[in-house]
PDB file of N, CA, C and O in Angstrom:
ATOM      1  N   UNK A   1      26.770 -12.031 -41.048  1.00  0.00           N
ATOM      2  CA  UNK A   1      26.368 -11.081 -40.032  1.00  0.00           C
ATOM      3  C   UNK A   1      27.131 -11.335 -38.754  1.00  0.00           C
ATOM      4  O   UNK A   1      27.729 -12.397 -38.582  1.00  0.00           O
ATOM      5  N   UNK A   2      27.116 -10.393 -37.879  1.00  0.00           N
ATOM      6  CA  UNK A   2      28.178 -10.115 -36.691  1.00  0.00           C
ATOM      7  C   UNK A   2      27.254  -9.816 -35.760  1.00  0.00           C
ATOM      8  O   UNK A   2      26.583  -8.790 -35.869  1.00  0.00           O
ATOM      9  N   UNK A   3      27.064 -10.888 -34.465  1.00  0.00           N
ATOM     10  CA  UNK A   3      26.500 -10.639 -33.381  1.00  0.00           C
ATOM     11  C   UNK A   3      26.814 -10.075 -32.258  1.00  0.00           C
ATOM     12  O   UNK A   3      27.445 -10.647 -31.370  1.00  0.00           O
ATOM     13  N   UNK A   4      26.400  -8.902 -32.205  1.00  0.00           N
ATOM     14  CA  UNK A   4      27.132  -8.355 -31.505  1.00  0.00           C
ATOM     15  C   UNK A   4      27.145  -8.737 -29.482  1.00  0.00           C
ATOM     16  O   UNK A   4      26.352  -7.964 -28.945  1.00  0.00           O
ATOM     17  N   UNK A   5      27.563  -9.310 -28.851  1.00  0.00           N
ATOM     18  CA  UNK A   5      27.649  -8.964 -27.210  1.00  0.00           C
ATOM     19  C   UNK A   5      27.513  -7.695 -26.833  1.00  0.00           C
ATOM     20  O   UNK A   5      27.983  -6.653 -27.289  1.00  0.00           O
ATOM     21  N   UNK A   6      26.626  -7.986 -25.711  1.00  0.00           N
ATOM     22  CA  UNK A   6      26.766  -7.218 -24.413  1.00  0.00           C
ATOM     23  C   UNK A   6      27.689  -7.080 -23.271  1.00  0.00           C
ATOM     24  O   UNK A   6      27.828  -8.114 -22.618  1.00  0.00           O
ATOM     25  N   UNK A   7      28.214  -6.264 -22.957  1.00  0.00           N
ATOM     26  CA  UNK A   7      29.095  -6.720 -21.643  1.00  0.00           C
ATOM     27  C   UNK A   7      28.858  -6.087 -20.574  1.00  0.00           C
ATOM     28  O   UNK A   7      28.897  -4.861 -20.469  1.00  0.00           O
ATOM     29  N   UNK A   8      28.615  -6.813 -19.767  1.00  0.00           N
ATOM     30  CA  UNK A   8      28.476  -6.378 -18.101  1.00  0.00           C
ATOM     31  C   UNK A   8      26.777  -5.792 -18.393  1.00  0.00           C
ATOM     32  O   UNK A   8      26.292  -5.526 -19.493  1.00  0.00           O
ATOM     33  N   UNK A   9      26.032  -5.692 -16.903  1.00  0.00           N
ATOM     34  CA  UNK A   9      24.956  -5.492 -16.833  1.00  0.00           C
ATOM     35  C   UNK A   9      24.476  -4.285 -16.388  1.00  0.00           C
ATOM     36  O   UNK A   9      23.843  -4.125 -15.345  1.00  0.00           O
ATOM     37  N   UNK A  10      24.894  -3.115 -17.483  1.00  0.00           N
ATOM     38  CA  UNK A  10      24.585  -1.862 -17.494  1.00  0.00           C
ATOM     39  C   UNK A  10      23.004  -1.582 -17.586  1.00  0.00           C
ATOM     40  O   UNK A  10      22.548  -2.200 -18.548  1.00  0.00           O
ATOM     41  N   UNK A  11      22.381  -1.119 -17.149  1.00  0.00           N
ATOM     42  CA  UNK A  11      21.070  -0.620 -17.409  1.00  0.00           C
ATOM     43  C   UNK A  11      21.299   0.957 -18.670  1.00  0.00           C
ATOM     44  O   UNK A  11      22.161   1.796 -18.933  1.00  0.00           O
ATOM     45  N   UNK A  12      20.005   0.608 -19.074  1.00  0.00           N
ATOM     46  CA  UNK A  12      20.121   2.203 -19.828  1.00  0.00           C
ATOM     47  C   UNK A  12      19.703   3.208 -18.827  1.00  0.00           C
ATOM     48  O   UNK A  12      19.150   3.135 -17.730  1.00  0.00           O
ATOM     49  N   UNK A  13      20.194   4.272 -19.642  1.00  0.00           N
ATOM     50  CA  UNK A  13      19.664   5.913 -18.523  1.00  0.00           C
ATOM     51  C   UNK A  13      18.547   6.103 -18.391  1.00  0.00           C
ATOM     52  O   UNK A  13      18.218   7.128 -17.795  1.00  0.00           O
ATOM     53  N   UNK A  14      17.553   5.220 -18.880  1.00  0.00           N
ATOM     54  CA  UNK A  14      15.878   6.042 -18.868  1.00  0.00           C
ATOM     55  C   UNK A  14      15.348   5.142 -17.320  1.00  0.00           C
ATOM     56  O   UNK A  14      14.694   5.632 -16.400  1.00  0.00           O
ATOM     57  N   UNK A  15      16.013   3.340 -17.450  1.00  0.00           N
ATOM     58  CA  UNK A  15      15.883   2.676 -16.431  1.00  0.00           C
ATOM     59  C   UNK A  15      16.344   2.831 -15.225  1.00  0.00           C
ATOM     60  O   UNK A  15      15.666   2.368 -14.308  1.00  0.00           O
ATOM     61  N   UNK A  16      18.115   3.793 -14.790  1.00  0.00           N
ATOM     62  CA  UNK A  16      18.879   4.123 -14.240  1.00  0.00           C
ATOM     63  C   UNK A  16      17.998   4.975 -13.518  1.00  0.00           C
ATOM     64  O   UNK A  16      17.692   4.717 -12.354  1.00  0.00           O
ATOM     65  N   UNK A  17      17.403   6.363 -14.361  1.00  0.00           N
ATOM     66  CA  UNK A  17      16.303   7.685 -13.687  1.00  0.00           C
ATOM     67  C   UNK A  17      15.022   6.910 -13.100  1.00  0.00           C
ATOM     68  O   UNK A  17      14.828   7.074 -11.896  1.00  0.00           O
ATOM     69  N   UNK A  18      13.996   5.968 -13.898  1.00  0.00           N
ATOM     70  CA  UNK A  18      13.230   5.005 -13.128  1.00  0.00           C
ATOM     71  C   UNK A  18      13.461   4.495 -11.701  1.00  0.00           C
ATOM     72  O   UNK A  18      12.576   4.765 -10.889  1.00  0.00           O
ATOM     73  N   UNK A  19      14.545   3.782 -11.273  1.00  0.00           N
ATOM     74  CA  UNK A  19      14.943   3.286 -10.204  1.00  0.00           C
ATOM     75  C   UNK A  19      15.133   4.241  -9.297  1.00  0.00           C
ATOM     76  O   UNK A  19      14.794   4.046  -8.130  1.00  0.00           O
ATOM     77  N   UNK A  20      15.686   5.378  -9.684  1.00  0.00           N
ATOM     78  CA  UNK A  20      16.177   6.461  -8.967  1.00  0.00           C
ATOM     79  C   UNK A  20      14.658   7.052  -8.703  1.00  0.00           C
ATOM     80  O   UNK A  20      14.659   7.160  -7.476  1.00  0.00           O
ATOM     81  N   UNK A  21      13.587   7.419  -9.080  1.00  0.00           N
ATOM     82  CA  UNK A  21      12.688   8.029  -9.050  1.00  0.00           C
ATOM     83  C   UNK A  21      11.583   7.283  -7.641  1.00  0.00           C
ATOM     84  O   UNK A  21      10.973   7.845  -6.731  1.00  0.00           O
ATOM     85  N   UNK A  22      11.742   5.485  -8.100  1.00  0.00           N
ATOM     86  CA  UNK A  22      11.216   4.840  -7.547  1.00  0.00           C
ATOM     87  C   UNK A  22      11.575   4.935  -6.176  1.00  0.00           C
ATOM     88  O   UNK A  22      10.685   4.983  -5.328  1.00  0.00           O
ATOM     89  N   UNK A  23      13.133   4.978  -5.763  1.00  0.00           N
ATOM     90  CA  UNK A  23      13.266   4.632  -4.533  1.00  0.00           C
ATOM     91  C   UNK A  23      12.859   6.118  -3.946  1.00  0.00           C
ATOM     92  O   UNK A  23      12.088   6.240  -2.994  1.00  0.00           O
ATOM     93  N   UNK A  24      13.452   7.204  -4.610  1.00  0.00           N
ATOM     94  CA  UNK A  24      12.602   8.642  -4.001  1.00  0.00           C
ATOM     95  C   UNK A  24      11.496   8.618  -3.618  1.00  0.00           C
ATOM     96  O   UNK A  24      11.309   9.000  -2.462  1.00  0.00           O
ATOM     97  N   UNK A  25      10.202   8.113  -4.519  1.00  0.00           N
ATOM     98  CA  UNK A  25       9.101   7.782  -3.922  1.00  0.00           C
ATOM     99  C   UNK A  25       8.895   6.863  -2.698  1.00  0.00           C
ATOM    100  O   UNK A  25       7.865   6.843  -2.024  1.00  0.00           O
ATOM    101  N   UNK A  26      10.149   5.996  -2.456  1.00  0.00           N
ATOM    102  CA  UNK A  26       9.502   4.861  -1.430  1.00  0.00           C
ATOM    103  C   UNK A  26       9.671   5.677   0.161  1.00  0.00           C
ATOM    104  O   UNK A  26       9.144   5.434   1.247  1.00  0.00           O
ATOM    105  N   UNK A  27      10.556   6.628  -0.230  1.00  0.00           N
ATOM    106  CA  UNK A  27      11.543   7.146   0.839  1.00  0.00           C
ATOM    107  C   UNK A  27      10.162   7.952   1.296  1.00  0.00           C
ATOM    108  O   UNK A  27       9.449   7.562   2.221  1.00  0.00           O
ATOM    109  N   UNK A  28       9.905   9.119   0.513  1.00  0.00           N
ATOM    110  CA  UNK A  28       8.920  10.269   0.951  1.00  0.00           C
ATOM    111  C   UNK A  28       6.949   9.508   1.069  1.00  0.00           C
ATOM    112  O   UNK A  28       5.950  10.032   1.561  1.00  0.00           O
ATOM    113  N   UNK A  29       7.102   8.317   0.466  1.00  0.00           N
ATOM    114  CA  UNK A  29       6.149   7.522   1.085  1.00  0.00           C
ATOM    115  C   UNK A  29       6.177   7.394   2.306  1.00  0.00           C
ATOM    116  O   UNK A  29       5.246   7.818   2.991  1.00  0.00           O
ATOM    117  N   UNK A  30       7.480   6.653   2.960  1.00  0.00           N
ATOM    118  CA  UNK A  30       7.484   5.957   4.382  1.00  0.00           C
ATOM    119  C   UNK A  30       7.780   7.022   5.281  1.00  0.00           C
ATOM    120  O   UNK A  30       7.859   6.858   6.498  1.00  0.00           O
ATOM    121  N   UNK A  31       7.959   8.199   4.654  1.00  0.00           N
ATOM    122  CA  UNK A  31       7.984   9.713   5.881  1.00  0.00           C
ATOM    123  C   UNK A  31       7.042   9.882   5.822  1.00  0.00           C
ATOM    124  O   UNK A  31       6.729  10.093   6.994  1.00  0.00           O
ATOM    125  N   UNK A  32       5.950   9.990   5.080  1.00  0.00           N
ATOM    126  CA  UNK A  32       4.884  10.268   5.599  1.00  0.00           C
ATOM    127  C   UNK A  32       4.041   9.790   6.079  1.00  0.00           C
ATOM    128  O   UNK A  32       2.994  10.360   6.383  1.00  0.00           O
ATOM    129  N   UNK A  33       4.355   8.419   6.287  1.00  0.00           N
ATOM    130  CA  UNK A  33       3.084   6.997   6.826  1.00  0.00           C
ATOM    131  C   UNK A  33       3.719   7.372   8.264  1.00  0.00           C
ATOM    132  O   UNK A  33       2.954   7.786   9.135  1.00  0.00           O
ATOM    133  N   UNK A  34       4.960   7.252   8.507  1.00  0.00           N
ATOM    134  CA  UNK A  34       5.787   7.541   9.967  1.00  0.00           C
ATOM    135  C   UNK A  34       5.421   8.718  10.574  1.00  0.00           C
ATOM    136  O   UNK A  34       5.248   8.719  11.793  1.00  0.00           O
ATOM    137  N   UNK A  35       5.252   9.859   9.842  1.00  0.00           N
ATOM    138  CA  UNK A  35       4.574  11.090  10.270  1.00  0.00           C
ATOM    139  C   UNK A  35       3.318  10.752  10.810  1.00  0.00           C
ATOM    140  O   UNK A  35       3.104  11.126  11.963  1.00  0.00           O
ATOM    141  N   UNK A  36       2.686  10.297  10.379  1.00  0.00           N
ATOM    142  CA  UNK A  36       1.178   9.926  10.159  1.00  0.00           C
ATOM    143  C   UNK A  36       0.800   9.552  11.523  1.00  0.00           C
ATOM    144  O   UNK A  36       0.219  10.248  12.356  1.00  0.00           O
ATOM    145  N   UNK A  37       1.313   8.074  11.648  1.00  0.00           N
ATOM    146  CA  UNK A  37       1.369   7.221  12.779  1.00  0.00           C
ATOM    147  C   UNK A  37       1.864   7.900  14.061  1.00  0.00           C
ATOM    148  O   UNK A  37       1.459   7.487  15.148  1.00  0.00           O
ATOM    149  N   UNK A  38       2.857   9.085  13.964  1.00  0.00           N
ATOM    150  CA  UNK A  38       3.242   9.707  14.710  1.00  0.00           C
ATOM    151  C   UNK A  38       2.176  11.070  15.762  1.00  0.00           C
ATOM    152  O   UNK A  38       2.171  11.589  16.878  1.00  0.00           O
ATOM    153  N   UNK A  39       1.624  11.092  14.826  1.00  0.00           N
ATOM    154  CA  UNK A  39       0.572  12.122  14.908  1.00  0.00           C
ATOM    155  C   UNK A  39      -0.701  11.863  15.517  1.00  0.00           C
ATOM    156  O   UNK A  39      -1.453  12.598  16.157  1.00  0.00           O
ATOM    157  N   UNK A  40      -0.776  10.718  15.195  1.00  0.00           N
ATOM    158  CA  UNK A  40      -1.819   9.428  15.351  1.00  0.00           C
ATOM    159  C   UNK A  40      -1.948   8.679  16.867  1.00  0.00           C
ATOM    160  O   UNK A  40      -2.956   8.589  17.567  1.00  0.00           O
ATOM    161  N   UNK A  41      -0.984   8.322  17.056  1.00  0.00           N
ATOM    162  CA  UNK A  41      -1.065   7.640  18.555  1.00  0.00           C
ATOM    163  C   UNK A  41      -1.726   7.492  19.539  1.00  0.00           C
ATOM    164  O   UNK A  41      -1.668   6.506  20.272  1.00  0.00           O
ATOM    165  N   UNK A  42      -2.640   8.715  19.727  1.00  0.00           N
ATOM    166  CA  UNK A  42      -3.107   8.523  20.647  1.00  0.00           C
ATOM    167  C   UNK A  42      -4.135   7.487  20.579  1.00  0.00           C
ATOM    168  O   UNK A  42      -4.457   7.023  19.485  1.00  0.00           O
ATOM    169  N   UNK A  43      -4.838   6.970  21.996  1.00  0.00           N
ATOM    170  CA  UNK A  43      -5.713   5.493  22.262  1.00  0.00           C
ATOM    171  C   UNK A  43      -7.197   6.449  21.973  1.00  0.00           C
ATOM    172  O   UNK A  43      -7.482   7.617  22.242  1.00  0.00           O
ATOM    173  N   UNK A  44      -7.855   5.478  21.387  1.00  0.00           N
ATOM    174  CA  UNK A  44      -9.168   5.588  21.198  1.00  0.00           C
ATOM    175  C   UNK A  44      -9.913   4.434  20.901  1.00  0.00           C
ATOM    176  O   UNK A  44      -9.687   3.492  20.141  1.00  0.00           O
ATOM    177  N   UNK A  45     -11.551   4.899  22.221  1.00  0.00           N
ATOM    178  CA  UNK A  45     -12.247   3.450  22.793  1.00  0.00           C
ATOM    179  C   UNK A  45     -12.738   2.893  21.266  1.00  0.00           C
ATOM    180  O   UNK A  45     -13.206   3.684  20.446  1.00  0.00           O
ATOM    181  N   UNK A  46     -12.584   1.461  20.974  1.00  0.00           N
ATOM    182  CA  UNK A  46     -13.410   1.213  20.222  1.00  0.00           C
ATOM    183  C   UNK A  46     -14.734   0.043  20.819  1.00  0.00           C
ATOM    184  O   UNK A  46     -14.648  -0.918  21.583  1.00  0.00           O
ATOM    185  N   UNK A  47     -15.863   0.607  20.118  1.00  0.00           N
ATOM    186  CA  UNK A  47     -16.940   0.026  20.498  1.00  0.00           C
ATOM    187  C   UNK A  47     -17.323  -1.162  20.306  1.00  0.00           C
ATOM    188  O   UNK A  47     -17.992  -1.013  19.283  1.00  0.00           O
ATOM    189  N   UNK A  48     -17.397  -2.629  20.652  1.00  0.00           N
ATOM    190  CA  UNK A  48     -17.538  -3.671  19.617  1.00  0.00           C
ATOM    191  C   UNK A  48     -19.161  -4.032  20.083  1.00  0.00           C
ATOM    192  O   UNK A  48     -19.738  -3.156  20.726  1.00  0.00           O
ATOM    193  N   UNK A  49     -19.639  -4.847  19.884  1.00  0.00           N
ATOM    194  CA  UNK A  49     -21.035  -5.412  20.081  1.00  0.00           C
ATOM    195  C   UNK A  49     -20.880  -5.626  21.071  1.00  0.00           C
ATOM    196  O   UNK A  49     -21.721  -4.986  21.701  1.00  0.00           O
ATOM    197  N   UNK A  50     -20.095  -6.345  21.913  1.00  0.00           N
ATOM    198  CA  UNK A  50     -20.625  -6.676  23.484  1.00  0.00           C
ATOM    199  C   UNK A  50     -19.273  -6.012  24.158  1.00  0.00           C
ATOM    200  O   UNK A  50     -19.338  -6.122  25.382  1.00  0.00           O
ATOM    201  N   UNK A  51     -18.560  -5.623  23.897  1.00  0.00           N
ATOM    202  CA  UNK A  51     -17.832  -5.054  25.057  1.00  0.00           C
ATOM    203  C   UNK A  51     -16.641  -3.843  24.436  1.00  0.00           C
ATOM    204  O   UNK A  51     -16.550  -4.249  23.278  1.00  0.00           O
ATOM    205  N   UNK A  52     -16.033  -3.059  24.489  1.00  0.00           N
ATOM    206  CA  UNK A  52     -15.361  -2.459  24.045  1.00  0.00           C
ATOM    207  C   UNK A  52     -13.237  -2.222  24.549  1.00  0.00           C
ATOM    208  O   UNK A  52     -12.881  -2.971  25.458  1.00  0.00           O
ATOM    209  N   UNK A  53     -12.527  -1.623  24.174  1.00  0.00           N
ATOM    210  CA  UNK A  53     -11.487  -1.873  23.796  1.00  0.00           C
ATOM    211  C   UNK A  53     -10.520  -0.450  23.750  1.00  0.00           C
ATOM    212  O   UNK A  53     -11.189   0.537  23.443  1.00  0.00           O
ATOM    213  N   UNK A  54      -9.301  -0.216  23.959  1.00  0.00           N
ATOM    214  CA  UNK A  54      -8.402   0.823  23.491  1.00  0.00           C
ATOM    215  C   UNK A  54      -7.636   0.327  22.453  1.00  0.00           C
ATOM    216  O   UNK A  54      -7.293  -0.852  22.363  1.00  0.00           O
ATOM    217  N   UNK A  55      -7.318   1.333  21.552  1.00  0.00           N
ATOM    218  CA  UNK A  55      -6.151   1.204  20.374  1.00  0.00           C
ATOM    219  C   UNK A  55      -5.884   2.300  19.834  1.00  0.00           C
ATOM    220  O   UNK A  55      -6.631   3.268  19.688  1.00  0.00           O
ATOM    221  N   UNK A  56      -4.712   2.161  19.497  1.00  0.00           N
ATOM    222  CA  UNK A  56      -4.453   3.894  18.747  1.00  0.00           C
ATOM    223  C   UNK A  56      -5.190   4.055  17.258  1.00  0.00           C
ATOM    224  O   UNK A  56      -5.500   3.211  16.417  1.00  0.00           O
ATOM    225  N   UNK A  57      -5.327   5.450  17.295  1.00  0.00           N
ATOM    226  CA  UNK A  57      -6.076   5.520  15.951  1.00  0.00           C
ATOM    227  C   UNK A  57      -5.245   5.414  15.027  1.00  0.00           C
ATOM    228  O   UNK A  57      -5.955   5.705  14.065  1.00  0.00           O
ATOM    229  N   UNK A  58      -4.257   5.209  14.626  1.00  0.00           N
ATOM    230  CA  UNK A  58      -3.654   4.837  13.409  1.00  0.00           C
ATOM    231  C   UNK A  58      -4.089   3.213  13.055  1.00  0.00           C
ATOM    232  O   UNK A  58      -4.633   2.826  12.021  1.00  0.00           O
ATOM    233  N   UNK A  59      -3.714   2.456  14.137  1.00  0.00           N
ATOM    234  CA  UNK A  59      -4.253   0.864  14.027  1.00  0.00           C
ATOM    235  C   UNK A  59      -5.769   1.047  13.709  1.00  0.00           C
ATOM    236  O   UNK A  59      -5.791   0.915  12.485  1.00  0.00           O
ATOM    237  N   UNK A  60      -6.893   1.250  14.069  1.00  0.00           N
ATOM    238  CA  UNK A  60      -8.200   1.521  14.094  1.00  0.00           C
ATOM    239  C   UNK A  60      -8.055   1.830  12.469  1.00  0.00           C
ATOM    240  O   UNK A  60      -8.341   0.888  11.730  1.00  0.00           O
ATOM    241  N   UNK A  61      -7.566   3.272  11.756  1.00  0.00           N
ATOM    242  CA  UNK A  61      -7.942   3.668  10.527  1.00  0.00           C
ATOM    243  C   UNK A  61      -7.323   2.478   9.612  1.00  0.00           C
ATOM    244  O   UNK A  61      -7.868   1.984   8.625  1.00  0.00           O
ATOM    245  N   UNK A  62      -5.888   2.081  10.235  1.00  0.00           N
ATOM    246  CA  UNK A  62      -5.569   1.050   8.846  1.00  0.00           C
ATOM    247  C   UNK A  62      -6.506   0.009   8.797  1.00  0.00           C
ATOM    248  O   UNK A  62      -7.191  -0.087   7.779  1.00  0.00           O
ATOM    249  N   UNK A  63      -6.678  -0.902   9.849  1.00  0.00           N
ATOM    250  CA  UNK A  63      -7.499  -1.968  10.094  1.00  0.00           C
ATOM    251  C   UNK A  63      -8.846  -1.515   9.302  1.00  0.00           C
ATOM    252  O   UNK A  63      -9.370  -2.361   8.576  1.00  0.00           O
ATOM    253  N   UNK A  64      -9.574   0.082   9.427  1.00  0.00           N
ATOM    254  CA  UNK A  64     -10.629  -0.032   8.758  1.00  0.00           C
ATOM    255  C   UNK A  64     -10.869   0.068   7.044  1.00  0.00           C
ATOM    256  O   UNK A  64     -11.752  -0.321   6.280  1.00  0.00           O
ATOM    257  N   UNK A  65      -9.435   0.894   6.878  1.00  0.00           N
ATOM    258  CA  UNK A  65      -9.321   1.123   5.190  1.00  0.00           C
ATOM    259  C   UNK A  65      -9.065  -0.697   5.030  1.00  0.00           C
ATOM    260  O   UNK A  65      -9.769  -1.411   4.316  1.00  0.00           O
ATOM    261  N   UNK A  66      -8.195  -1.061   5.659  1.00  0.00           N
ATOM    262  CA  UNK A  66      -7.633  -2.703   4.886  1.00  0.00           C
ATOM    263  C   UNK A  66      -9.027  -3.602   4.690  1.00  0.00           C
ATOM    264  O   UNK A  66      -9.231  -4.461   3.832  1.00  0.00           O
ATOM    265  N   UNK A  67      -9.915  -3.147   5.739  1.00  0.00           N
ATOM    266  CA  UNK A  67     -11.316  -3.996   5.983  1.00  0.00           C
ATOM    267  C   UNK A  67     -12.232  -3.469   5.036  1.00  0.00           C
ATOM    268  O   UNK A  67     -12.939  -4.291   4.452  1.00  0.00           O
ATOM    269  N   UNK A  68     -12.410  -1.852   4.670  1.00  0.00           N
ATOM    270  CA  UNK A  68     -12.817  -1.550   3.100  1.00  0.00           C
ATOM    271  C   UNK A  68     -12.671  -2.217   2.196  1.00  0.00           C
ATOM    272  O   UNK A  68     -13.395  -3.069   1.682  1.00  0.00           O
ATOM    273  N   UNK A  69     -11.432  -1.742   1.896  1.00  0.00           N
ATOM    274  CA  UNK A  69     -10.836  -2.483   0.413  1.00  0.00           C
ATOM    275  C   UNK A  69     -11.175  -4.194   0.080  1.00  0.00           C
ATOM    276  O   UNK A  69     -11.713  -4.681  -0.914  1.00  0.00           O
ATOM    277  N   UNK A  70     -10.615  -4.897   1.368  1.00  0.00           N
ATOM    278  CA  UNK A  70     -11.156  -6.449   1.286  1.00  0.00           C
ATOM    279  C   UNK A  70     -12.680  -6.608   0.850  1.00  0.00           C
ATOM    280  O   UNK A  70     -12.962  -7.546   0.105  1.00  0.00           O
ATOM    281  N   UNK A  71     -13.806  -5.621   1.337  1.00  0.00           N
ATOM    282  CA  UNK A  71     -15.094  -5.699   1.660  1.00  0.00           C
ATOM    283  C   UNK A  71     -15.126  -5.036  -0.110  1.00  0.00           C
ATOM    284  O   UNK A  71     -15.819  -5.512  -1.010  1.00  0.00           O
ATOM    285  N   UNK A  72     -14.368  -4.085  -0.215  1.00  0.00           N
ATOM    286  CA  UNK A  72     -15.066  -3.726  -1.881  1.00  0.00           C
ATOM    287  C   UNK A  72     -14.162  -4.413  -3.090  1.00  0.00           C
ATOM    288  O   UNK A  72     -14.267  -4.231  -4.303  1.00  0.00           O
ATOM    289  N   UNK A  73     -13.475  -5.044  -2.548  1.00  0.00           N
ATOM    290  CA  UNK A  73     -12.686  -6.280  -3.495  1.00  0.00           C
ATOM    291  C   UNK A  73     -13.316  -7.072  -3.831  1.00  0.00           C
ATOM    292  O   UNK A  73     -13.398  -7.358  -5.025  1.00  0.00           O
ATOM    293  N   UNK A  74     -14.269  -7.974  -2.479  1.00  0.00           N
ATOM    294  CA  UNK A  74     -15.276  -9.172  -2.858  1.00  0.00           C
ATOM    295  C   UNK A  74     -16.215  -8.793  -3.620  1.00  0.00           C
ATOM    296  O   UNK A  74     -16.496  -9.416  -4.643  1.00  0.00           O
ATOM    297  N   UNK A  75     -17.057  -7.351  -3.109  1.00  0.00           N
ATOM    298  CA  UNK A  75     -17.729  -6.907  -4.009  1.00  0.00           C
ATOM    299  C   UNK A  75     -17.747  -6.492  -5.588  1.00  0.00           C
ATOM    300  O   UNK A  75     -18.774  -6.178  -6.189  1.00  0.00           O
ATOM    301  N   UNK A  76     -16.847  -6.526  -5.982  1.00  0.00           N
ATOM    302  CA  UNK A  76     -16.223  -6.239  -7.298  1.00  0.00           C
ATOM    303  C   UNK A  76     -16.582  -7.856  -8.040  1.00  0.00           C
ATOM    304  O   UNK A  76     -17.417  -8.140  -8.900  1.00  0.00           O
ATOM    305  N   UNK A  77     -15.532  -8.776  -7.277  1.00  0.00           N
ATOM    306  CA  UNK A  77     -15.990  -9.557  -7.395  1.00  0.00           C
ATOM    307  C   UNK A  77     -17.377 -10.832  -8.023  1.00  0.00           C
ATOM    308  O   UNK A  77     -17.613 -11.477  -9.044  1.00  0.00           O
ATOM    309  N   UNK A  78     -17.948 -10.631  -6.730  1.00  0.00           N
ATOM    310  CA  UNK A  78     -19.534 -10.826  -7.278  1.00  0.00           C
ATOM    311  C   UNK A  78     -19.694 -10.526  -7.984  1.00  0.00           C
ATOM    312  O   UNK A  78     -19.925 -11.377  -8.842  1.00  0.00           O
ATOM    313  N   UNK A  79     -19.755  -9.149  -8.402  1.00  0.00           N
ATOM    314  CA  UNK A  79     -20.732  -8.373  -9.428  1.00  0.00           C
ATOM    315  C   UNK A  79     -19.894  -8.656 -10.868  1.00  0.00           C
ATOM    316  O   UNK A  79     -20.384  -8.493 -11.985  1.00  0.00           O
ATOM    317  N   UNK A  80     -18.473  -9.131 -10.579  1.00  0.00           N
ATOM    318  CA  UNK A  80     -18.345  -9.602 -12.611  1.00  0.00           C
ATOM    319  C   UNK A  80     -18.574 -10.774 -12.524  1.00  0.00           C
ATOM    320  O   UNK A  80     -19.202 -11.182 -13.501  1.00  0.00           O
ATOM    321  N   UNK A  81     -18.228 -11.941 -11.378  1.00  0.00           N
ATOM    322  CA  UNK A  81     -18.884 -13.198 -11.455  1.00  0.00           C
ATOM    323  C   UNK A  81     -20.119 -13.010 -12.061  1.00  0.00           C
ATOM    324  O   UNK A  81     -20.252 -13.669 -13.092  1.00  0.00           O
ATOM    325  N   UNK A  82     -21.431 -12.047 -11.621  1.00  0.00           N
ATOM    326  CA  UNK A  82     -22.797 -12.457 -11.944  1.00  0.00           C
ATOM    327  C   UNK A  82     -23.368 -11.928 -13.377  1.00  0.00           C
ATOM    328  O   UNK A  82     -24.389 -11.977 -14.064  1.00  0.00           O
ATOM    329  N   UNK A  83     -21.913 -11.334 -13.384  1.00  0.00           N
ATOM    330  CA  UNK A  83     -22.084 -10.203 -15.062  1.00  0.00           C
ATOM    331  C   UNK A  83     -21.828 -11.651 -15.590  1.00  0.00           C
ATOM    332  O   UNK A  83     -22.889 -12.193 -15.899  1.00  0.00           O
ATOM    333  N   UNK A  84     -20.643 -12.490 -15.797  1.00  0.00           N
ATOM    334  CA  UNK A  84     -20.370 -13.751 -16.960  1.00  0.00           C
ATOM    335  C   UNK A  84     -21.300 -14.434 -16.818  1.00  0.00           C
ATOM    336  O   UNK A  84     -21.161 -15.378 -17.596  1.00  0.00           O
ATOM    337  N   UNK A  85     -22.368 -14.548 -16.169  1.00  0.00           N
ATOM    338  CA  UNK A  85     -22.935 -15.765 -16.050  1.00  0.00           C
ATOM    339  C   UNK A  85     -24.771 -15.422 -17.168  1.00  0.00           C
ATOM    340  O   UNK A  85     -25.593 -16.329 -17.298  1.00  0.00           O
TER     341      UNK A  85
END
């Protein structure tokens, strides 16, 4: 039998369109987070327990989705921890 080589580090065409697809997505992702933020800017008071604060609402919404997700991550959490047990 005859083994055949590879030469040079061609990707195939299905991986070639993948990559290509991917970076399209990263592109029209980050226009629209930039849009977003753009749109967004303006300052708004936030209230805390004893004293309050300015920040733009784009910082305010990410800070609160990122503080979701962390908060329903742990929760996920727990609840299969207490499922194995």
């Amino acid at each position: 039998m005859e083994i055949e080589e590879q030469h040079g580090s061609e990707q195939p065409k299905a991986a070639k369109g993948h990559s290509a697809v991917s970076i399209i997505a990263i592109i029209v992702v980050t226009a629209v987070v930039v849009a977003w933020i753009m749109l967004n800017r303006g300052d708004v008071e936030v209230e805390w327990l004893v004293t309050s604060s300015q920040a733009p609402l784009s910082v305010v919404i990410v800070i609160a989705a990122v503080l979701g997700w962390v908060g329903g991550s742990l929760t996920m959490f727990i609840i299969r921890r207490r499922r194995r047990k």
